[in-house]
C-alpha positions as a LaTeX table, in Angstrom:
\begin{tabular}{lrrr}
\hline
Residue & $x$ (\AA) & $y$ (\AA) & $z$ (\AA) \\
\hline
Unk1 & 0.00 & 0.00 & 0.00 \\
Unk2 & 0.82 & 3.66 & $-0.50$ \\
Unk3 & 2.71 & 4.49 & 2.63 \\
Unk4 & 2.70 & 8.06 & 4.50 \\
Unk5 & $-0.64$ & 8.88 & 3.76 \\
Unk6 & $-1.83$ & 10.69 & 7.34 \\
Unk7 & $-4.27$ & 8.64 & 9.65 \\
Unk8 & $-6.47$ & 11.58 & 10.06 \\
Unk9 & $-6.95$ & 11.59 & 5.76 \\
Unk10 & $-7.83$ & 8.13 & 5.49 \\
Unk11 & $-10.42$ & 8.53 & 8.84 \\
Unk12 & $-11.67$ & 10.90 & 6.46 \\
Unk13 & $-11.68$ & 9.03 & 3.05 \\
Unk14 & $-13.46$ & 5.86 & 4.65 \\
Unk15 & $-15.76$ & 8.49 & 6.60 \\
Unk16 & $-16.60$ & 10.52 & 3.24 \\
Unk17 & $-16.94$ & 6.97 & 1.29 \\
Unk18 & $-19.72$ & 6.05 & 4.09 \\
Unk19 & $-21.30$ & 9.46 & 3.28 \\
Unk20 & $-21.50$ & 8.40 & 0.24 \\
Unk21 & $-22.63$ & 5.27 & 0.06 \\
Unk22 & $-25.27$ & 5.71 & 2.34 \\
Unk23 & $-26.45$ & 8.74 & 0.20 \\
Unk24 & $-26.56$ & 6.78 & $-3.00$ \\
Unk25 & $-28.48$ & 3.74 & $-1.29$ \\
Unk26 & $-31.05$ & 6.89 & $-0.36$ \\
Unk27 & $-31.02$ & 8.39 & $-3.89$ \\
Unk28 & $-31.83$ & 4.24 & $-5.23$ \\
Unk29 & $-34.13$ & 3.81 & $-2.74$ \\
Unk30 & $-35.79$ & 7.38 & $-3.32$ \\
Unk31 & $-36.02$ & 6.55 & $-7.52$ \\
Unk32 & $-37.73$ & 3.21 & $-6.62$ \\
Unk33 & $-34.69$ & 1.20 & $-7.79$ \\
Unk34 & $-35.15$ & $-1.22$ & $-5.35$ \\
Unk35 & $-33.56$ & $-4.35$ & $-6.82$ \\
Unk36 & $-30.29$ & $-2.08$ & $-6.84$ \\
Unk37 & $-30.23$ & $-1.49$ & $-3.22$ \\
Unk38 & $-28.31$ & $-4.79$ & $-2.41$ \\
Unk39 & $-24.83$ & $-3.74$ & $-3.33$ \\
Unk40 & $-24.30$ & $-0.37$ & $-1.89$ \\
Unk41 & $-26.53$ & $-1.12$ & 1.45 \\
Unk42 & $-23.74$ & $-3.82$ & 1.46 \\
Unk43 & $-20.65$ & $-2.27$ & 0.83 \\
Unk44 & $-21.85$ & 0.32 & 3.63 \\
Unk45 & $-22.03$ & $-2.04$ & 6.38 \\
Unk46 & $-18.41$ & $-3.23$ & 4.91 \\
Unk47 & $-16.90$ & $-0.13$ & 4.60 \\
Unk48 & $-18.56$ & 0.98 & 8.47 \\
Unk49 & $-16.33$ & $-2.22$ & 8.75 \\
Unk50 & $-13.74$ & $-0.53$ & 7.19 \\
Unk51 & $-13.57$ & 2.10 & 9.40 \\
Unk52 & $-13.81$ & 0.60 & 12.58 \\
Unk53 & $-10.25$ & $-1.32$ & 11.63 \\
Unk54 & $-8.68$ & 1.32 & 10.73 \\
Unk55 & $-9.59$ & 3.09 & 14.07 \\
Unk56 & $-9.14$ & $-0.04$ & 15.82 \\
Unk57 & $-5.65$ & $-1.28$ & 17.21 \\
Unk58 & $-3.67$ & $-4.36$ & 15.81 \\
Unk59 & $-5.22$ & $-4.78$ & 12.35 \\
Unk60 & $-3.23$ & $-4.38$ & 9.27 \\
Unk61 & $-3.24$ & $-0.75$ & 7.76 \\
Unk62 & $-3.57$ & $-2.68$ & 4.35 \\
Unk63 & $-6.93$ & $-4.38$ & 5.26 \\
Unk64 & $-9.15$ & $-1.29$ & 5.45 \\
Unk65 & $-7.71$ & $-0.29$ & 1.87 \\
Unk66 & $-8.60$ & $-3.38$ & 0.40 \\
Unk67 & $-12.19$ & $-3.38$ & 1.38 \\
Unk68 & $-12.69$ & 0.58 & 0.36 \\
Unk69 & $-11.32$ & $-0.41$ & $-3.34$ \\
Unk70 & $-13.06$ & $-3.31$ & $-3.58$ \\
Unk71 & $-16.29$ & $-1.91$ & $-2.69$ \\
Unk72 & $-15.75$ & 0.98 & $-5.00$ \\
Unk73 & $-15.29$ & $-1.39$ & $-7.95$ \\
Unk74 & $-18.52$ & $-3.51$ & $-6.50$ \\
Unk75 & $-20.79$ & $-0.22$ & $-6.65$ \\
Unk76 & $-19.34$ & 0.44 & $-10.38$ \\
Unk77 & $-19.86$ & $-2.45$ & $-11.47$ \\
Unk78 & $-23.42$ & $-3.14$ & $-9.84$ \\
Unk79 & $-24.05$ & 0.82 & $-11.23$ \\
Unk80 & $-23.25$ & $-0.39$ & $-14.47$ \\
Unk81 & $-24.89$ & $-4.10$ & $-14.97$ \\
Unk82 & $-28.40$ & $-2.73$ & $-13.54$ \\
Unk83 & $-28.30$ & 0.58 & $-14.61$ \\
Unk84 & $-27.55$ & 0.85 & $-18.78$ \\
Unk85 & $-28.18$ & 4.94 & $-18.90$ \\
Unk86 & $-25.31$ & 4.96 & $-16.33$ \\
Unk87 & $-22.32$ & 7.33 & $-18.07$ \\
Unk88 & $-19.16$ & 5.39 & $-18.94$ \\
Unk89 & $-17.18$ & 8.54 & $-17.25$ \\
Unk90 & $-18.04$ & 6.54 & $-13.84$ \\
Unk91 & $-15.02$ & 4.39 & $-14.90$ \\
Unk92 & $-12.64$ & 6.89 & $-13.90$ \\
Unk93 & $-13.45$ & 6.22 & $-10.14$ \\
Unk94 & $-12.28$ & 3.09 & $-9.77$ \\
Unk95 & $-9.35$ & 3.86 & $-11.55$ \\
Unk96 & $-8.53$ & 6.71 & $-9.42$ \\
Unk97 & $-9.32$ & 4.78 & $-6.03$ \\
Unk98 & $-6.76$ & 1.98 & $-7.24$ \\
Unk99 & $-3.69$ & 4.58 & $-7.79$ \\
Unk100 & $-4.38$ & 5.93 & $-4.67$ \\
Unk101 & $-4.84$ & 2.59 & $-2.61$ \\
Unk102 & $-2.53$ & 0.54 & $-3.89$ \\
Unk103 & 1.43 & 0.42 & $-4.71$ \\
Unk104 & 2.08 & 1.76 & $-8.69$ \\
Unk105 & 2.48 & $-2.33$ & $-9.63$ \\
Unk106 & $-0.75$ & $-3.58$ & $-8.17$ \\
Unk107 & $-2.52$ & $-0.45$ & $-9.28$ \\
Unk108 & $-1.24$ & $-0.49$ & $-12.77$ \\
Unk109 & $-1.45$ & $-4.73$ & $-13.13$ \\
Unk110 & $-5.71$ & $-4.66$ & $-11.88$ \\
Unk111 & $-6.29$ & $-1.75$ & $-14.30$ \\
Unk112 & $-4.72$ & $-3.62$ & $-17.64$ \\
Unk113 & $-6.51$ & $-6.67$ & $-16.22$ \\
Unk114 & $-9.69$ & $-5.53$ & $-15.73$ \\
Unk115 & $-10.14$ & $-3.02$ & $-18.08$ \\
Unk116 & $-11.41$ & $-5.38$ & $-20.99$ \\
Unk117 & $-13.85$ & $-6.83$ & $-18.74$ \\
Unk118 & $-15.45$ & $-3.38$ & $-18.46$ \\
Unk119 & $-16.55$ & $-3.57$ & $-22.06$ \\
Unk120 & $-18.34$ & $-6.48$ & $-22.03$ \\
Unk121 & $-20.79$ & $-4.68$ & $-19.83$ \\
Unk122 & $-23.65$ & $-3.48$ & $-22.17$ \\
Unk123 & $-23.50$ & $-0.02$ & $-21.05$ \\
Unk124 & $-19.53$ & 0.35 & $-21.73$ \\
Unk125 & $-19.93$ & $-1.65$ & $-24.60$ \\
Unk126 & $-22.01$ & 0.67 & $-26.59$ \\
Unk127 & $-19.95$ & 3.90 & $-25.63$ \\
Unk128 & $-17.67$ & 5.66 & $-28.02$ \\
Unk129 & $-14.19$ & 4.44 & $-29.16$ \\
Unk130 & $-12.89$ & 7.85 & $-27.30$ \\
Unk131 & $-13.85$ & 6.37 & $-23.68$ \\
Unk132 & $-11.31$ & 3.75 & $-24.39$ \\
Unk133 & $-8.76$ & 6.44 & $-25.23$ \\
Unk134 & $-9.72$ & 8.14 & $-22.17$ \\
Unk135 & $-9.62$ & 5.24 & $-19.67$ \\
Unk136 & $-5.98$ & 4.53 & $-21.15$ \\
Unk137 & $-5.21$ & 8.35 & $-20.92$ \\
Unk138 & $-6.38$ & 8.17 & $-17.48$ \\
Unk139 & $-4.38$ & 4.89 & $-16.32$ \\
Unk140 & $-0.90$ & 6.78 & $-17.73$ \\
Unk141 & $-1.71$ & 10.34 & $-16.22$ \\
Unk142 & $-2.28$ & 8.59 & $-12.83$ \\
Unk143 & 0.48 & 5.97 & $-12.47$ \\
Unk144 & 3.35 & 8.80 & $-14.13$ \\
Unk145 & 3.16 & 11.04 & $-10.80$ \\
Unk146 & 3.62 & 8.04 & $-9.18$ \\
Unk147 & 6.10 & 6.48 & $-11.31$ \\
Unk148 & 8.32 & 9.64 & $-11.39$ \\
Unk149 & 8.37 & 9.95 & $-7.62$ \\
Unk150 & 9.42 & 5.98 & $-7.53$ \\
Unk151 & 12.25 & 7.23 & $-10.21$ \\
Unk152 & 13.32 & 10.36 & $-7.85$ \\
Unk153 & 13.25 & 8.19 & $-4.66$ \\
Unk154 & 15.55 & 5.47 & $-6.54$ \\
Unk155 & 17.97 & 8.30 & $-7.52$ \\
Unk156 & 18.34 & 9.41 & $-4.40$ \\
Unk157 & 18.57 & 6.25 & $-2.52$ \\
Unk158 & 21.47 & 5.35 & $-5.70$ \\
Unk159 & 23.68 & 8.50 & $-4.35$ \\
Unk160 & 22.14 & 9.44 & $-0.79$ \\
Unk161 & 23.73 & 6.84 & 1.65 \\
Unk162 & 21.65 & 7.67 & 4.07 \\
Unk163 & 18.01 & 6.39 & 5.23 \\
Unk164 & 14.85 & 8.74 & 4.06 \\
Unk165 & 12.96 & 8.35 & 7.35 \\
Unk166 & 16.38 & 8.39 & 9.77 \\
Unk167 & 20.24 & 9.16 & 10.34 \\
Unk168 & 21.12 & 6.05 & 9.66 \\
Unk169 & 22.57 & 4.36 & 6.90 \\
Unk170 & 20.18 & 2.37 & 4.65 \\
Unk171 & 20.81 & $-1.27$ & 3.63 \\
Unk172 & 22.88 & $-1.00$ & 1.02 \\
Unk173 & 25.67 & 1.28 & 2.45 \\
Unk174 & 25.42 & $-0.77$ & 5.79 \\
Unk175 & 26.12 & $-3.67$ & 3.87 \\
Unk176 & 29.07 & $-2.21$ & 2.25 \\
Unk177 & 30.68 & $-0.79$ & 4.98 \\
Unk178 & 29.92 & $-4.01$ & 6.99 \\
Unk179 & 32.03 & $-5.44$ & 4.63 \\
Unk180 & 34.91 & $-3.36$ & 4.65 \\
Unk181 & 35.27 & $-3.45$ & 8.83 \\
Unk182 & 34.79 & $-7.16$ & 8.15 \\
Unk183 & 38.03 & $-7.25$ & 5.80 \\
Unk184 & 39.61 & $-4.74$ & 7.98 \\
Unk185 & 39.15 & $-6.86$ & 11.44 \\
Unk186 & 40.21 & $-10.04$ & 9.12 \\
Unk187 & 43.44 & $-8.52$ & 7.80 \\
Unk188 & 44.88 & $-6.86$ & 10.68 \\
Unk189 & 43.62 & $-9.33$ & 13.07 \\
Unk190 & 41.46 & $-6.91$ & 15.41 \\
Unk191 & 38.16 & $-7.61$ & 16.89 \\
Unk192 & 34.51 & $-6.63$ & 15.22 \\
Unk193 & 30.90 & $-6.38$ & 16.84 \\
Unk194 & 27.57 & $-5.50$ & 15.83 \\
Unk195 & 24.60 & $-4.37$ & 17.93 \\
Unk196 & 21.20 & $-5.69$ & 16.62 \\
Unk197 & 18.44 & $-3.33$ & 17.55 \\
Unk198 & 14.94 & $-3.61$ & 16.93 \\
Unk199 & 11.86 & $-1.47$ & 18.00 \\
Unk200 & 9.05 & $-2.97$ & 18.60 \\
Unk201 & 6.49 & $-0.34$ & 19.06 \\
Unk202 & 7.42 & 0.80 & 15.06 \\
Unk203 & 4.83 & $-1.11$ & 13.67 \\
Unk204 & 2.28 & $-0.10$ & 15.95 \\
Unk205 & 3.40 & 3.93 & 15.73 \\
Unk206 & 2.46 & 3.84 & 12.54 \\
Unk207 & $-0.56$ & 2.05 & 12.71 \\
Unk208 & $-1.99$ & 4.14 & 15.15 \\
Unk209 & $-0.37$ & 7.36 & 15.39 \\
Unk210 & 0.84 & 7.92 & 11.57 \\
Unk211 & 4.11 & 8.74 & 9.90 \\
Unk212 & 5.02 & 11.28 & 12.12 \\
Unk213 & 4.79 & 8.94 & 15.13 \\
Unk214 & 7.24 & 6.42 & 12.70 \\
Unk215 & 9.67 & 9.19 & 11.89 \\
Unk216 & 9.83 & 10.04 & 15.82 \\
Unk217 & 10.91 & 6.84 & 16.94 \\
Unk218 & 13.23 & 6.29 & 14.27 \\
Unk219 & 14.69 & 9.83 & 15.17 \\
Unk220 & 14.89 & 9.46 & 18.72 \\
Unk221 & 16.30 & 5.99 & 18.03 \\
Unk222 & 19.22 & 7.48 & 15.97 \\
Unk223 & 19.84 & 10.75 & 18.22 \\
Unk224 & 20.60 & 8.44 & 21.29 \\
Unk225 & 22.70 & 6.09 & 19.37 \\
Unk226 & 24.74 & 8.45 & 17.71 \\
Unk227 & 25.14 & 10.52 & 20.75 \\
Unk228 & 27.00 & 7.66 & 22.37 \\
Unk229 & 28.88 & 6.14 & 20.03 \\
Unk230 & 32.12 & 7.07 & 18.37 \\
Unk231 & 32.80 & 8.91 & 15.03 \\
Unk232 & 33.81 & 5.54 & 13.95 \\
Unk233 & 30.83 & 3.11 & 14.75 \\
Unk234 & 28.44 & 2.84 & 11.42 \\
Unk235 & 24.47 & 2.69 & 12.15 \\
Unk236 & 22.76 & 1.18 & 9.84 \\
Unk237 & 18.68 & 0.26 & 9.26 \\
Unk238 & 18.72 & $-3.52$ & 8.07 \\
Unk239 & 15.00 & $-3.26$ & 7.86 \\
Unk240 & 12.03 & $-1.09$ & 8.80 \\
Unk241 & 12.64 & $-1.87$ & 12.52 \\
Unk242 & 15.96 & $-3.38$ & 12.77 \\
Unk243 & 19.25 & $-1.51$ & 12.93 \\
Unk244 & 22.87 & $-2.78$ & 13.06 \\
Unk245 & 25.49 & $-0.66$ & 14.67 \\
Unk246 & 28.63 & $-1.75$ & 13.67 \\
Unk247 & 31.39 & $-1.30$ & 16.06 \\
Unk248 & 35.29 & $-1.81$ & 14.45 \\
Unk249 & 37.95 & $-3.04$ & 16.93 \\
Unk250 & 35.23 & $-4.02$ & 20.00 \\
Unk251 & 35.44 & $-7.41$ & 21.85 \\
Unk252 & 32.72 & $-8.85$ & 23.10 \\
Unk253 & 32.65 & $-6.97$ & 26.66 \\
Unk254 & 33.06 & $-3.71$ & 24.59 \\
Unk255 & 29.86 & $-4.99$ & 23.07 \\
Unk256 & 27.68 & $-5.53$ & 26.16 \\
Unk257 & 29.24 & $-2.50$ & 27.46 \\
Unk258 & 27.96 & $-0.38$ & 25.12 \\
Unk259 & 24.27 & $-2.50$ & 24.42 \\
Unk260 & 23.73 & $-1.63$ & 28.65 \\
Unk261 & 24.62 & 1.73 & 27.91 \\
Unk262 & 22.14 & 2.22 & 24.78 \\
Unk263 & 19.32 & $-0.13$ & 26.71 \\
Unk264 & 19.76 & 2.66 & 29.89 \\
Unk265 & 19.37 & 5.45 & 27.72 \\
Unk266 & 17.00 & 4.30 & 25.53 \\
Unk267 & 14.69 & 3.58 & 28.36 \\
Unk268 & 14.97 & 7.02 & 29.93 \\
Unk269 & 13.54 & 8.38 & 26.50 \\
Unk270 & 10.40 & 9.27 & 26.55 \\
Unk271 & 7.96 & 10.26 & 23.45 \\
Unk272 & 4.20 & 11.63 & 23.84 \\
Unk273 & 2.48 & 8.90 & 21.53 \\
Unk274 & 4.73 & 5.59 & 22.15 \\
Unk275 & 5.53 & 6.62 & 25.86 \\
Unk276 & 8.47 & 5.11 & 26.77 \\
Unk277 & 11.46 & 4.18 & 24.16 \\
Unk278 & 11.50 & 0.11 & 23.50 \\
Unk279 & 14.29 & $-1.48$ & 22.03 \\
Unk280 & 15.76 & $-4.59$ & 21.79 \\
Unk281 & 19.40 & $-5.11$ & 21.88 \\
Unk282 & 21.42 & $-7.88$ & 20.76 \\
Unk283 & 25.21 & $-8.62$ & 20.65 \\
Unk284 & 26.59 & $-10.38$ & 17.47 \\
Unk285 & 30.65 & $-11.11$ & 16.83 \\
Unk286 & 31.84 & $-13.43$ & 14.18 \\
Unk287 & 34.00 & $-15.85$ & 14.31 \\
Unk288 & 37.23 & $-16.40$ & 12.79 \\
Unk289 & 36.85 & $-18.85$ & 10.08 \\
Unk290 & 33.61 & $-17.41$ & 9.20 \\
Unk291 & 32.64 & $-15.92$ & 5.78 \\
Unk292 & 30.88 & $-12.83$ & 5.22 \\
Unk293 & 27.67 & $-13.92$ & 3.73 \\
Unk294 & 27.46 & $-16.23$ & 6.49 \\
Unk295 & 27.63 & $-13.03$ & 8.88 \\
Unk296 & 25.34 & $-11.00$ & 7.40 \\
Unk297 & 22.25 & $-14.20$ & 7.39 \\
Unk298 & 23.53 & $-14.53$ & 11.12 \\
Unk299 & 22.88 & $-10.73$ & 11.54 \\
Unk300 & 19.22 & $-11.22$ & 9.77 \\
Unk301 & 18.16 & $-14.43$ & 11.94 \\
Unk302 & 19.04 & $-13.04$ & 14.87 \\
Unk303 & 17.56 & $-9.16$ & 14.01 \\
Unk304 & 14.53 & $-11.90$ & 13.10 \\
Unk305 & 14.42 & $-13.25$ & 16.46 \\
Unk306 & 14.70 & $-10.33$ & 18.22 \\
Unk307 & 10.94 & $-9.10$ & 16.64 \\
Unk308 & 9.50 & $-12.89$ & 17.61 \\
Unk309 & 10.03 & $-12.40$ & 21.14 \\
\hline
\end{tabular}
């Protein structure tokens, strides 16, 4: 799904798409068009659904999303198999709701895919040859804003090293410079150590407070690591709530040394939506004979285990 869109703006798409609904089901039920009434009185009790999980706590944010798009393509479709006067420029709303609900792919992949289907609906059928040059027009004019941002975002990830959300390294930098202090500790014979941190309450900032709940965690996260480490140490984000902090020329009591001393502050941080600062903290050292890529899938099962717990 599209991430970053603010809790408060889908509260109000799922709220304004009950509106909606409800006022259509009225407007069917006011013409006398009762045989029509089945779908959207329906799709409101499923999208009152729709709501109430997105308000709700430990559901995922993709769920809700799912059931607004597919009820908008339900009340299309039912608009257009019972209703032949309906106007083919109806098929723009679907197409809209699935560039805004769903990743550029998915969005893109449904529209190809459905969009012959559409014409064998009477209605569509008998429209003129420019609808299809307007659905088509549509589809490209919604999916390049969306394709060009995808382009800008890959740029920048290609020559910023850093994270977009964080002060951290992303994975591909990590990886690389986990690498190098891997050669380096191999060549000259000196110690290596990497902190695995994960935050927990991540998923569920996001969920429930929005982005800017996310990017707080993930900044007060950074600040207190790279407040006590040295100029040195490389912080990394293996994943969305994993980070590695790799420390060159550490033993293993450096390690724990330094994991009690980011677990002590960590814990004194305190943030108005999450409340107090979770994190996990795990030591990792390789051994002597091992290889790199064996590291690294060390790194990931144990950043893995660290969320199970």
């Amino acid at each position: 799904m599209i991430e970053h869109l603010p809790k408060r703006l889908m509260t109000l798409a799922y709220t304004s798409s009950i509106a909606l609904m409800v006022g259509y089901a009225l407007w069917l039920y006011a013409m006398g068009d009762y045989r029509d009434l089945l779908i959207p009185t329906f799709m409101t009790l499923l999208l009152m659904a729709a709501l109430l999980m997105h308000i709700g706590q430990g559901v995922k944010s993709y769920l809700p999303r799912i059931i607004l798009l597919c009820s908008t393509y339900s009340v299309v479709l039912g608009a257009f198999y019972f209703q032949p006067q309906v106007s083919p420029l109806w098929l723009g709303l679907p197409i809209t709701a699935a560039f805004l609900l769903l990743p550029l792919w998915a969005a893109m992949l449904i529209n190809i895919a459905i969009g012959p289907l559409w014409w064998l609906l009477p209605s569509v059928a008998s429209a003129p040859p420019a609808i299809i040059v307007g659905y088509a027009a549509l589809t490209l004019l919604l999916a390049l804003p969306r394709w060009e941002h995808a382009r800008r975002r890959a740029l920048l990830r290609a020559t910023d090293p850093n994270d977009s959300d964080c002060e951290a390294f992303h994975m591909d930098t990590l990886k690389e410079r986990l690498h190098s202090e891997f050669q380096r500790a191999a060549m000259l014979n000196q110690q290596l150590a990497v902190l695995v941190l994960h935050l927990p309450q991540l998923d569920m900032a996001a969920e429930q407070f929005g982005h800017r709940a996310q990017t707080a965690l993930l900044g007060a996260l950074c600040g207190e690591v790279n407040s006590r480490c040295r100029d040195h140490d490389v912080l990394g984000r293996a994943d969305s709530a994993t980070f590695w902090l790799v420390l060159p020329d550490t033993s293993e009591s450096g390690a724990l040394l330094v994991r009690e001393r980011l677990q002590r502050a960590l814990s004194q941080r305190v943030l108005v939506e999450t409340g107090q600062l979770e994190a996990r903290i795990a030591a990792c050292l390789p051994s002597r004979t091992e290889h790199f890529a064996h590291y690294v899938k060390r790194l990931e099962t144990r950043g893995a285990a660290l969320a199970n717990l």
